[in-house]
N, C-alpha and C positions, 0 to 999 in steps of 0.2 A: 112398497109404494101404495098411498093409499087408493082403493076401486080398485089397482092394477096388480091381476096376476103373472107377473112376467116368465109363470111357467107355463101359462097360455102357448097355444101355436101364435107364432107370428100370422095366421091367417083371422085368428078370434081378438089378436089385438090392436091388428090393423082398426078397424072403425072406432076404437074405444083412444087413438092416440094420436090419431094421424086426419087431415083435415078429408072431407067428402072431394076430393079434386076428381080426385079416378074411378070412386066406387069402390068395393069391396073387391081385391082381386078373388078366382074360382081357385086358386092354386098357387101353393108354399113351395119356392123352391130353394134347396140346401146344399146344390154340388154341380158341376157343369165339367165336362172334358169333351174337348173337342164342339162336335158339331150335337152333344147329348146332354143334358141337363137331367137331374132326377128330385122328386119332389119329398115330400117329407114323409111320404108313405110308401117310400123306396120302390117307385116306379120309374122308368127312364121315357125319353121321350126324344124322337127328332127336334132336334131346336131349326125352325125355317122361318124365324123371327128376326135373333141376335141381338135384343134389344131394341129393337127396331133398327136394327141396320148398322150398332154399335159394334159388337163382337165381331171386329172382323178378323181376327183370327183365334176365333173361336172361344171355346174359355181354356184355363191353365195353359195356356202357349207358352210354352219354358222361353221363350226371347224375352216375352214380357216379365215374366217371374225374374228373372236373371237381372233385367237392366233396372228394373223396381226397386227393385230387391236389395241390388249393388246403389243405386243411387239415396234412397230413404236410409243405407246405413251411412253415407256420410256427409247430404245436404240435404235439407228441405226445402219448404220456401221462405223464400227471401228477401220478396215481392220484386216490383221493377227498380228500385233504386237501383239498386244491384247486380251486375252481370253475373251469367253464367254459363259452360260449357254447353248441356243439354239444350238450352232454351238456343243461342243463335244454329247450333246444330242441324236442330231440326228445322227451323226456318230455312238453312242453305239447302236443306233436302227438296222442302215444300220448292222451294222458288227451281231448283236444280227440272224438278218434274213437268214445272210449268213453262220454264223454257227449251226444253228439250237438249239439254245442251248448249243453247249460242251464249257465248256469253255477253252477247251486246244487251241481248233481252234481261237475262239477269241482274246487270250491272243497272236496270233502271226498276228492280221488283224488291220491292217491301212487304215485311208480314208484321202484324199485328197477332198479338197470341189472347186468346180470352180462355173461355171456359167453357160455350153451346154452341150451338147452331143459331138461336135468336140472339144471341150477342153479337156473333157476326155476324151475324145481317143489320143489325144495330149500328156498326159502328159502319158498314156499308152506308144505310140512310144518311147518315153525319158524311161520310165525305163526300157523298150526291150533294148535299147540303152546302159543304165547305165550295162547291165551282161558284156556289153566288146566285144559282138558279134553285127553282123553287118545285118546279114538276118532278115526279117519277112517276112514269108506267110502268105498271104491273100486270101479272095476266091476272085474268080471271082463272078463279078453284084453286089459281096459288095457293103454298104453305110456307112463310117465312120465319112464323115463331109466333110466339105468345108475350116477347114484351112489348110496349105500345109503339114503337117505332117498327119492328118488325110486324107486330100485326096490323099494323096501319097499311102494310104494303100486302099483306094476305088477303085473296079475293076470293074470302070466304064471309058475307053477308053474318051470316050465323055466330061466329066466331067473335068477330067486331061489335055486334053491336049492344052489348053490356055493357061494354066499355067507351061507347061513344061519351063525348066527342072522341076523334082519331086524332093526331097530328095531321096537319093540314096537305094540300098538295100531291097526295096521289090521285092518282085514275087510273080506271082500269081497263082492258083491253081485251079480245077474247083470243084466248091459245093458240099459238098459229096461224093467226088470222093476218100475214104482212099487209094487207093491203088497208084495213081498217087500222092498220099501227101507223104506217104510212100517212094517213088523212088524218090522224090524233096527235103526229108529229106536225104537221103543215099548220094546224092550227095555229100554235105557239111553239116556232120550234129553237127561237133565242131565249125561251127560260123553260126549255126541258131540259133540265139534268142528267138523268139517267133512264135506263130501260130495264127491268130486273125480270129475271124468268127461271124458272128450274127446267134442265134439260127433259128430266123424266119428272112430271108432278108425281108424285108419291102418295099424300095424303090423299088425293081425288080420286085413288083406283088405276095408279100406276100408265100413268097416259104420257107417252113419249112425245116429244114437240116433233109436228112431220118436217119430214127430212128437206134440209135447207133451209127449214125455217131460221135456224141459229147464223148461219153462213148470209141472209137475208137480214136480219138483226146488224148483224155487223157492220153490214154496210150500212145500211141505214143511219149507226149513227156516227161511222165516219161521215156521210155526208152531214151532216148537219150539228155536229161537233159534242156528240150526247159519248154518255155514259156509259156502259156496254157492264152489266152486273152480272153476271152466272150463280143462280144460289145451287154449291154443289154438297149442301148439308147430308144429303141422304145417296147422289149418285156418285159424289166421289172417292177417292182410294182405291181406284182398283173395282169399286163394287159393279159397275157395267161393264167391264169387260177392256176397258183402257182406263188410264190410272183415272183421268179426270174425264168424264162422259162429253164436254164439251170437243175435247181433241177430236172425236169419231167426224167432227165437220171440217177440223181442220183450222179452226178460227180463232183467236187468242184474246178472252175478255180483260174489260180493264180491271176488272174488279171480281176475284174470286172468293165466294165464302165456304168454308168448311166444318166440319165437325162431325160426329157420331162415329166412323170407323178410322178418326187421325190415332185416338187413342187406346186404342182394343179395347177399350170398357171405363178406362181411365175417360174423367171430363175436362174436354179440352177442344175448343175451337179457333180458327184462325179465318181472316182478313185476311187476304193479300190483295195487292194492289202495283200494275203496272205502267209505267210512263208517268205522265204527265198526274194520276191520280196518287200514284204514290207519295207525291211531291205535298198533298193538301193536309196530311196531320202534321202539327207540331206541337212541341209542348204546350200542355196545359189544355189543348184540346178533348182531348180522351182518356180514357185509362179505366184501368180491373186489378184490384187488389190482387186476385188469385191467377189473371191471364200471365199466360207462361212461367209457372209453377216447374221446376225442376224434374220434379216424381214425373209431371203429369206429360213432360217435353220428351224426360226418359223413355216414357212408354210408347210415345209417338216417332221417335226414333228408330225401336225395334220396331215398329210396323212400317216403315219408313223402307228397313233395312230389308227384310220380309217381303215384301211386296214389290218386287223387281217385275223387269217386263216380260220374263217365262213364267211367275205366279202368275200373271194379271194375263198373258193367254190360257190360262188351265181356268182361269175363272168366265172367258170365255169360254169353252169348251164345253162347259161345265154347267152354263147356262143353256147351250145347244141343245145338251142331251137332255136336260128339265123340261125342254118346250119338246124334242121329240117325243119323250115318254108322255106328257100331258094330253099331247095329242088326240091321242088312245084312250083315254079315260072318259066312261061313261060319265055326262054331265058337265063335260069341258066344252064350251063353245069356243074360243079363242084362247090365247096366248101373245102379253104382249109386254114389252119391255125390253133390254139388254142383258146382257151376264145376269148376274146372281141378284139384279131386281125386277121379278118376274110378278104381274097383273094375271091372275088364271080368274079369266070371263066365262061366270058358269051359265046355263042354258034356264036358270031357275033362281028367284030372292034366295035361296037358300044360305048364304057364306058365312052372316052373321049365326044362324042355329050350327053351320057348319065349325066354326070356331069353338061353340059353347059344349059343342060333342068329341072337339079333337084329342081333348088329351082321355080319351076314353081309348084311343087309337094311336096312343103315345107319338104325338103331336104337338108339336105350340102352332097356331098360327095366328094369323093376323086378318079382319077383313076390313076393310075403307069403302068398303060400298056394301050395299045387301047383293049384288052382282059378281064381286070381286074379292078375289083370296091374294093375299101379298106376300108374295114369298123373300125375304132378304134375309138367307140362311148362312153361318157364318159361311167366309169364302174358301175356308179349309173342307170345306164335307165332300167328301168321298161319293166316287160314281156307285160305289155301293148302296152306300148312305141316302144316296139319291133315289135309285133303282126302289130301294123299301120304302121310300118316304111317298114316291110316288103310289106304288102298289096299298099305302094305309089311306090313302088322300080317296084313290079308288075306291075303297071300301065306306069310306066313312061318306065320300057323296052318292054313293048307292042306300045308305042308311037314312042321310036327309032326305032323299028325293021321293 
């Protein structure tokens, strides 16, 4: 090819082929098991990333390997014309966890299958849309995605405004704030549609919505006949510590969205939607060439299968002992989040040089604030795993500090 040496590392031809979106990554990697990843320079390394939140059961998960594996050898995709076994599958899974059981709740729950996290929240926006009303609140520092219906709804100032204009009709709100959500509803509250929030913001430094606030939502818009959105892009599957983070209040949204750990690494996200919302798509209104993709159903199935409610207590557990040992670490000020997506608030801006030195200390990690380290390590790592990752974390913020 011509200019290109495709004997280059993939780290020297990333800028020469691929668009400026991300920056140059610091590090090539070629093989992952478990909760360990190793780079091209045959070094290993905690992974307390996952993709940001993807791998949730880890890499080379033989369920995954096996149900891929077995399905790519005898259907691909086939797009929606076409039914298949994998795709409503998983969807009876998704819907089975969100009703707990009843089946009156089920009997009124729809999924929608895509491919991200901002597609489903995308097609979230469209059925707020579809009630005839025009408003959605949003919080503010939200993370909903990067296409313009989801980022129209992300109350992230910075993010937005490249791309202004937005689609019309959001506003925002500040995090947990009922009583200001409450006075933003009175305003106009016959053409608010919807209320959309993530249980734990993620992108903003891992900041959980205080307790009740979701249980307060809810009613909220049953009184006054809104929306009720949960964006569970990054906390659900299991990654907090109950399969869906919104259950920890007890509360049932009309509207769920998902993605990053449906798939163990596979890209795949889904919409569901219950009662009376589920009732607003009909043909011709929406649709994703690649949404629910057979491979991509398969794989979300064995995770599906995998992540039962004695996994998803061990990932509590799991989470326990990452905030007990953190505790202890010189340069820890707080600890904040659920299961296995943990915010470690250090005492110093350090997190970002902190990240830029980890894999020096065979480390991935992640920082969303110069204050905050994000930890969403696959949900299979080991109290071992853990024990060490902690004891590198301690070394490595004793070296920033």
């Amino acid at each position: 090819m011509a200019n290109v040496d495709l004997n280059a590392s993939a780290k020297e031809l990333w800028p020469q082929v691929l668009m400026n979106t991300y920056g140059t990554p610091q590090l090539e990697l070629v093989s992952g098991d478990g909760a360990t990843v190793t780079d091209s320079q045959g070094n290993t390394h905690i992974d307390l990333l996952a993709g940001i939140a993807v791998n949730a059961l880890g890499h080379r998960h033989p369920a995954i390997i096996e149900a891929v594996t077995a399905q790519i050898s005898s259907l691909g995709h086939v797009s929606n014309l076409f039914a298949s076994k994998p795709v409503v599958t998983a969807a009876a899974k998704i819907i089975d966890r969100f009703s707990g059981g009843d089946a009156e709740v089920a009997d009124k729950t729809r999924v929608f299958f895509c491919n991200s996290g901002a597609e489903a929240n995308e097609a979230a926006f469209k059925i707020a849309r579809l009630t005839g009303k025009r408003r959605i609140l949003a919080a503010e520092h939200g993370f909903h995605g990067r296409t313009m219906g989801s980022l129209a709804m992300t109350g992230q100032p910075d993010k937005r405004a490249a791309f202004e204009p937005m689609p019309m009709g959001v506003e925002f709100y500040p995090f947990g704030d009922i009583d200001y959500l409450r006075k933003q509803v009175a305003i106009n509250p016959t053409d608010t549609a919807a209320i959309i929030l993530e249980p734990i913001q993620g992108e903003t430094g891992v900041v959980p919505a205080p307790e009740g606030f979701l249980a307060a939502v809810r009613k909220l818009c049953d009184e006054n006949d809104i929306l009720f959105i949960v964006d569970e892009v990054q906390t659900g599957i299991g990654r907090t510590g109950d399969f869906y983070a919104h259950q920890h209040e007890g509360v049932r949204p009309d509207v769920v969205t998902m993605a990053k750990g449906l798939g163990g690494g596979l890209p795949i996200g889904a919409t569901l939607a219950y009662g009376k919302a589920a009732e607003l798509m009909t043909p011709g209104k929406h649709g994703t060439t690649f949404g629910g993709n057979p491979v991509a159903c398969a794989a979300a199935n064995a995770v599906l299968d995998t992540i039962d409610d004695e996994f998803v207590a061990e990932v509590k557990a799991k989470g326990e002992l990452f905030e007990k040992l953190l505790a202890d670490v010189q340069g820890v000020e707080s600890v904040r989040g659920r299961g296995l997506m943990l915010g470690v608030v250090l005492d110093k801006p350090v997190a970002k040089e902190a990240v830029a030195h980890a894999f020096e200390y065979g480390l991935i990690l992640n920082a969303p604030s110069d204050k905050v380290l994000r930890l969403t390590p696959p949900l299979v790592i080991s109290g071992e795993e853990i024990r060490e990752a902690v004891a590198r974390i301690a070394k490595l913020l004793a070296a920033v500090a």
